[in-house]
C-alpha positions in Angstrom: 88.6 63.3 120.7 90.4 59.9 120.1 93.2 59.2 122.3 96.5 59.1 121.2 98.5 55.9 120.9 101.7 54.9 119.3 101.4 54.7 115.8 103.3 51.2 116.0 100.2 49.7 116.8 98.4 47.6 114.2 94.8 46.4 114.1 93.1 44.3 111.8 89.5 44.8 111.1 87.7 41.6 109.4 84.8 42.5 107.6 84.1 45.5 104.9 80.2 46.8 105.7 79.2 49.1 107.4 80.7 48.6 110.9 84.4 47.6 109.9 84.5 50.4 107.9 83.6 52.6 110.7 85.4 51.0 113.1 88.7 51.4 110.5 88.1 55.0 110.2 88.1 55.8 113.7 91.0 54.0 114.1 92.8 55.0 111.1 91.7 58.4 112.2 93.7 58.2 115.7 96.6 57.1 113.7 96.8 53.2 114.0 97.4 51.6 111.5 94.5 49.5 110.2 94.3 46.6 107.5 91.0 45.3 106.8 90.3 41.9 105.5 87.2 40.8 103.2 86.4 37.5 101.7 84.8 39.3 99.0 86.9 41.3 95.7 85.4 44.6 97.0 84.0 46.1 100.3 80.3 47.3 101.1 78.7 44.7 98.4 75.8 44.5 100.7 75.8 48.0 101.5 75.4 48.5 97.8 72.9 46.2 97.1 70.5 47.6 99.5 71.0 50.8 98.1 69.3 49.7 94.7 66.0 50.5 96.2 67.0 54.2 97.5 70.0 54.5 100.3 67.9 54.8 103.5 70.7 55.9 105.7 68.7 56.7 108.6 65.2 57.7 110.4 64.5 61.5 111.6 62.5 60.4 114.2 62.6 61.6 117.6 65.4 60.3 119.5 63.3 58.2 122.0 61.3 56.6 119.6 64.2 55.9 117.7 65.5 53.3 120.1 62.7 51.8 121.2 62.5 50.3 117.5 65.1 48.1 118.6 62.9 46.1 120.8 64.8 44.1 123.3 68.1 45.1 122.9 67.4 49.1 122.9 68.9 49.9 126.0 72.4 48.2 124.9 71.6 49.9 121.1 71.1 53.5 123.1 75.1 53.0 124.7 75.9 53.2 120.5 73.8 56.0 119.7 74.5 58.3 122.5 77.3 59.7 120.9 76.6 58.5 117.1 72.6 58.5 117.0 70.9 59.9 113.4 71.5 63.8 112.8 75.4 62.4 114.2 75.0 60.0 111.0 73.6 62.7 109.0 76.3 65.1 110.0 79.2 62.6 109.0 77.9 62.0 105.7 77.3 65.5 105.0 81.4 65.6 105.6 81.9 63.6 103.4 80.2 66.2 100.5 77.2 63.9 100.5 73.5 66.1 100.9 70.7 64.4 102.6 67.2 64.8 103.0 64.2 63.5 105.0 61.3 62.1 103.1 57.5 61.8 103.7 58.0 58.7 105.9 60.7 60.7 108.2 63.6 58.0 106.5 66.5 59.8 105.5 68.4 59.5 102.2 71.3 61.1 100.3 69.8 63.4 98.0 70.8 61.3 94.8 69.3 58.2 96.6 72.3 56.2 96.4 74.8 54.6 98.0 77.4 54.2 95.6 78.7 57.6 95.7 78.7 57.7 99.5 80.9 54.3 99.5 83.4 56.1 97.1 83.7 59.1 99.4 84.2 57.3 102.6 86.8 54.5 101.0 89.0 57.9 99.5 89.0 59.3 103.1 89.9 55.7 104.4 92.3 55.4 102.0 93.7 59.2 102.2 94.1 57.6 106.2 96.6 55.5 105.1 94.0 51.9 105.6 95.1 49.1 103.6 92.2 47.0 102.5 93.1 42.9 101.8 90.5 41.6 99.2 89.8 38.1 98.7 91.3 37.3 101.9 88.7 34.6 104.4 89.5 34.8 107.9 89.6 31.0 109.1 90.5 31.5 112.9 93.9 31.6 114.6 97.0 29.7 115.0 99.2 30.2 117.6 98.3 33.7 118.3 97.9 34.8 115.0 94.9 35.6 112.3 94.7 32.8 109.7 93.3 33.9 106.3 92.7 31.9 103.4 94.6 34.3 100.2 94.5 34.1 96.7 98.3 33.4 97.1 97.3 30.8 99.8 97.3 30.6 104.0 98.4 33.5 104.9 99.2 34.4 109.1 99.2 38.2 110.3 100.1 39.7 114.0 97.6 41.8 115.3 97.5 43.9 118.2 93.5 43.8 118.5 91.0 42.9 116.1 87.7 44.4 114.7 85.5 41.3 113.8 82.8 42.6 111.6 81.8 40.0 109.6 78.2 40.2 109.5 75.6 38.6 110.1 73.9 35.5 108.6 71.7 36.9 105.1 73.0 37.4 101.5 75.5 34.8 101.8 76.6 35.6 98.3 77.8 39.2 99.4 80.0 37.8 102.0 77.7 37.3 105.5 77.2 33.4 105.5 77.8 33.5 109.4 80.9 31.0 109.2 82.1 33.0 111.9 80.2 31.3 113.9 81.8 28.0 114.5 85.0 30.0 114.4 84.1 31.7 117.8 82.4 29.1 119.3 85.7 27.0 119.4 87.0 30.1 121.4 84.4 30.2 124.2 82.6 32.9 123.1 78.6 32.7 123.6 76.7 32.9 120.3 73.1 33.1 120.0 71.9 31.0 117.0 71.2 32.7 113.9 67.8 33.5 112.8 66.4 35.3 109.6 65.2 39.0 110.3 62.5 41.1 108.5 62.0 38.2 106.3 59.0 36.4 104.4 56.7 33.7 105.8 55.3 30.0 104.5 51.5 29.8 103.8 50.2 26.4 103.1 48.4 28.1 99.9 46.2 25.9 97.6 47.9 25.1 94.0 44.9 27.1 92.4 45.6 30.4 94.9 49.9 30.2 94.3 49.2 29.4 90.8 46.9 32.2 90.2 48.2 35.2 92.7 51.8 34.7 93.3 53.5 38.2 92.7 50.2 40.3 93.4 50.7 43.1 95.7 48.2 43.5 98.6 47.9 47.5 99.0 46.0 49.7 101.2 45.8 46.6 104.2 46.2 45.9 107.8 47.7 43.2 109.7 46.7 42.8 113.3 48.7 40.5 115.4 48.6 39.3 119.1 51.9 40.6 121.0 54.1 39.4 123.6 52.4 41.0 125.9 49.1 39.7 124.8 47.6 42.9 123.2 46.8 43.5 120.0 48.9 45.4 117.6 48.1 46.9 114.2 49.7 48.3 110.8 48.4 49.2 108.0 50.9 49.1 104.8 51.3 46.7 101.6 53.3 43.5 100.8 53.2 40.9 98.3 51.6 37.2 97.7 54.5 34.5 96.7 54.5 31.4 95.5 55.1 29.8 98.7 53.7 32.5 101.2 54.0 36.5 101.3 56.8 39.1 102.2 57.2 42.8 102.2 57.3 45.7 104.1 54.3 45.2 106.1 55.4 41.7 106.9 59.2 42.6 107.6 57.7 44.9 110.2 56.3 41.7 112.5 58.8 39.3 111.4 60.6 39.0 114.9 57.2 38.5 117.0 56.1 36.1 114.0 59.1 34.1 113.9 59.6 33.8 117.4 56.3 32.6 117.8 56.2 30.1 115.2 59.4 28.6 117.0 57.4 28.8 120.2 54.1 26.8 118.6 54.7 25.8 115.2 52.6 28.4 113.6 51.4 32.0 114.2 47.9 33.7 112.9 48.2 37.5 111.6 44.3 38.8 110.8 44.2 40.7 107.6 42.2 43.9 107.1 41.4 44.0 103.1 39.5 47.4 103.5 41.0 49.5 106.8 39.3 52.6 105.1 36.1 51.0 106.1 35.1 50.2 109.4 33.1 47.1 110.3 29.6 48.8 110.3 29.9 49.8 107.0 31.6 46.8 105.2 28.8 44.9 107.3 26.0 47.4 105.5 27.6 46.9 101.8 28.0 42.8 102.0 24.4 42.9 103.2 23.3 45.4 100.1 20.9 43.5 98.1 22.9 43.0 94.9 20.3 41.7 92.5 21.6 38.9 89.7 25.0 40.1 89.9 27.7 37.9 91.3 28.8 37.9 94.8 32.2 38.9 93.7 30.6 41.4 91.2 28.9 42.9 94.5 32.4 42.7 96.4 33.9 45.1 93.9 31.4 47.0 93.0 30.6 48.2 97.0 34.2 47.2 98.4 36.7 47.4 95.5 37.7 44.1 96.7 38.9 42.2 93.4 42.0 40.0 92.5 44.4 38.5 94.6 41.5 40.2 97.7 39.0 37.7 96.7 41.4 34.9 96.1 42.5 35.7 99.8 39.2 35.2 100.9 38.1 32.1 99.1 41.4 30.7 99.8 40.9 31.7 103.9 36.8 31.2 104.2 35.5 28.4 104.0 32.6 28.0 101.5 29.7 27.9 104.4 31.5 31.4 105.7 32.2 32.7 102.3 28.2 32.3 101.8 27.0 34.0 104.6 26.8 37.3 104.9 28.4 38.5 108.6 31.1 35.6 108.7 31.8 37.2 104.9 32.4 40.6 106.2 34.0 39.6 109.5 36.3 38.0 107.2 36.7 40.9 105.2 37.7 43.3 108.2 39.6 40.4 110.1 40.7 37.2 107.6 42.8 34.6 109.4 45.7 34.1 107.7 48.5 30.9 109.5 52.2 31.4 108.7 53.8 28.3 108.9 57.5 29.0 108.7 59.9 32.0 108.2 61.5 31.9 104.5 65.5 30.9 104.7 68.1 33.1 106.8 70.0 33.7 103.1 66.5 35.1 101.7 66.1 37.6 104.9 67.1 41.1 104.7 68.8 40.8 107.7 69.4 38.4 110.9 69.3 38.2 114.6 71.4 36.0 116.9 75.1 36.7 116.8 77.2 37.3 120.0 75.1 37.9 123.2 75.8 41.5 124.8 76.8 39.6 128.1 79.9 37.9 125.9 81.4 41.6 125.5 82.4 44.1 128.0 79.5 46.6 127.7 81.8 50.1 127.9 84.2 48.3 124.9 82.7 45.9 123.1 85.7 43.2 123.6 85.1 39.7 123.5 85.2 38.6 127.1 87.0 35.2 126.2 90.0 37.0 123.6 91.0 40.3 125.3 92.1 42.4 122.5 89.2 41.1 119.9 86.1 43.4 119.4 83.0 42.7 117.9 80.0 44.8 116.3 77.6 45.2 113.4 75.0 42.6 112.6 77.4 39.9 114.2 76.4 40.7 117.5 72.8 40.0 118.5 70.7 42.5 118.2 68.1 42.9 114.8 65.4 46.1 113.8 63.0 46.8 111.3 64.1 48.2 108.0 63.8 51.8 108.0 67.4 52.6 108.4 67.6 51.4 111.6 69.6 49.0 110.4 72.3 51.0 109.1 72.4 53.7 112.0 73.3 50.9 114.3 75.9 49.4 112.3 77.5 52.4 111.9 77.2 53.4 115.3 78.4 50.1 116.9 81.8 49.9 114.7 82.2 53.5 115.8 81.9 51.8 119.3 84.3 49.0 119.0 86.9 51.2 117.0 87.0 53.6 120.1 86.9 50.2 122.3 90.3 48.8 120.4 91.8 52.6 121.2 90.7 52.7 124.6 92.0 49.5 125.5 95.7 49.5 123.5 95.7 53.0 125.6 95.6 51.3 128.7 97.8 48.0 127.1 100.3 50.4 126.5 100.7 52.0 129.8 100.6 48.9 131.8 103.6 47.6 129.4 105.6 51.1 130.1 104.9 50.4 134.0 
């Protein structure tokens, strides 16, 4: 249960996804009264965007495994999903009339597979809560205490008795996150990580003819082996897509962070690409080596393999002709084809971003800003990234429920020790 404060109290909360919106409900909720402020004429644009594809709110996966997608930062993630984890998630959506179910994958979605009618729902219970919502209003800092915005009727300075920054991270500048916030806290003392794209694409040097001739083309039934941090190899089999410039998609998204970090570490990482993971190496071995009679090599490829298209573009692009002609380098290359990723896409084309503010820059129990008592931070603003998957989401949700229940817990305690 939220604790009860005066209902003087008013906090802003900066930021309309989906962690200011939580962090407004719990506040609203415990009867504070809450304005929130978005740069952007409506809330949850991103939110509704990456609904287009189906809403995946969440991942029915056991608990433990659950965390652990969160890499480095799952033991900080765990203190938000210990009381807000995925049937919690599931739970509050089915409150708000909104039926889910678990697909094939274990992903969770509402059962109409969008996110439009959940965004209606939970703004009419915000606004049923008495939250006033400030459209078109940028936050530009303070002055003198107080929030600056920048208004369609001009500056505009509001009092606050804590804030909720939840402003994003740095992808899909258009919908409002173009990590300006940055700069903002950085003149403030607090400690920012840089900003890095997440689950995002990569740069392959490709040959005019292979870009030319394959961009678009989806790569399905494959497996990506990589090298981890930890030296060991790790594999997963999926599909993703050839661009001009290099490839993206899910199966890519899944390694970005390892890749990316990499790259930064020695200007380029190599993934190994497994055209045919149905086969093993014995047998693709066997079929290359079939005597084929006058029919083409790629002829023979397709005929024995199925490998055609943008699968033996990858291969003449990636062998080299001397390779390409003999047989075992041919079907080593088939089971295990070099592939060098020069450079992660953009931060603005990434689904999502890491960097934000370091965990140690926040009290851990409350999620304030260590250099601005009364100011809490969550969502994709703080550093912390996951695959997609709905792992996204569940933590966004989960740490705006964290830092609402923060700003109570610490106006609790602000108010008693102005009564002593």
């Amino acid at each position: 249960m939220a604790p009860s404060i005066p209902s003087t109290f008013r906090v802003a909360v900066i930021g309309g996804g989906p962690a200011g919106l939580m962090a407004a409900e719990v506040l609203s909720q415990a009867g504070v009264r809450v304005d929130l402020y978005d740069a952007m004429p409506s809330v949850g644009r991103k939110f509704l965007l990456a609904g287009k594809g189906g809403m995946n709110i969440t991942h029915a996966e056991p608990a433990a495994d659950f965390v652990q997608r969160y890499g480095a930062r799952a033991g900080q993630i765990a203190r938000w999903l210990e009381p807000f984890g995925q049937q919690a998630v599931r739970d509050w959506i089915h409150a708000l009339g909104i039926a889910t179910f678990v697909g094939t994958s274990g992903r969770v979605f509402p059962a109409d597979m969008k996110a439009a009618p959940l965004l209606r729902a939970w703004l009419h219970r915000l606004r049923e809560a008495r939250v006033q919502f400030h459209m078109r209003h940028r936050w530009l800092g303070w002055r003198d205490g107080q929030l600056v915005f920048a208004s369609p009727d001009g500056e505009r300075l509001v009092a606050a008795d804590a804030v909720i920054l939840a402003l994003g991270g740095g992808s899909w500048a258009r919908l409002g996150s173009d990590g300006a916030w940055v700069e903002l806290l950085e003149r403030e003392a607090v400690d920012v990580a840089p900003l890095a794209p997440s689950n995002c694409g990569f740069d392959v040097d490709w040959s005019a003819h292979f870009s030319g001739k394959h961009a678009g083309a989806p790569l399905t039934t494959v497996a990506i082996e990589w090298i981890g941090a930890d030296g060991q190899p790790v594999r997963r089999q999926g599909q993703f897509v050839v661009t001009a410039t290099g490839v993206e998609g899910s199966l890519i998204y899944a390694l970005s962070a390892p890749v990316r970090d990499q790259i930064a570490a020695a200007g380029s990482a190599t993934i190994y690409l497994d055209l045919v993971p149905d086969f093993n190496a014995q047998k693709v071995a066997a079929e290359v080596a079939h005597p084929r009679g006058a029919r083409s090599l790629s002829s023979h490829l397709q005929s024995r393999l199925g490998i055609k298209g943008v699968k033996s573009g990858l291969l003449h692009e990636c062998l080299t002709k001397e390779q390409f002609a003999d047989p075992e380098q041919l079907a080593a290359g088939i089971k295990r084809l070099p592939l060098v990723l020069r450079r992660a896409r953009p931060i603005d084309e990434a689904i999502s971003s890491a960097g934000g503010v370091r965990f140690d820059a926040m009290d851990a129990d409350t999620q304030m800003l260590r250099a601005l008592p009364g100011v809490f931070a969550c969502g994709e603003m703080v550093d912390w990234e996951a695959p997609t998957g709905g792992y996204l989401l569940t933590a966004c949700f989960a740490s705006g429920r964290a830092a609402g229940r923060g700003a109570l817990a610490w106006l609790v305690a602000d108010s008693a020790d102005i009564k002593a």
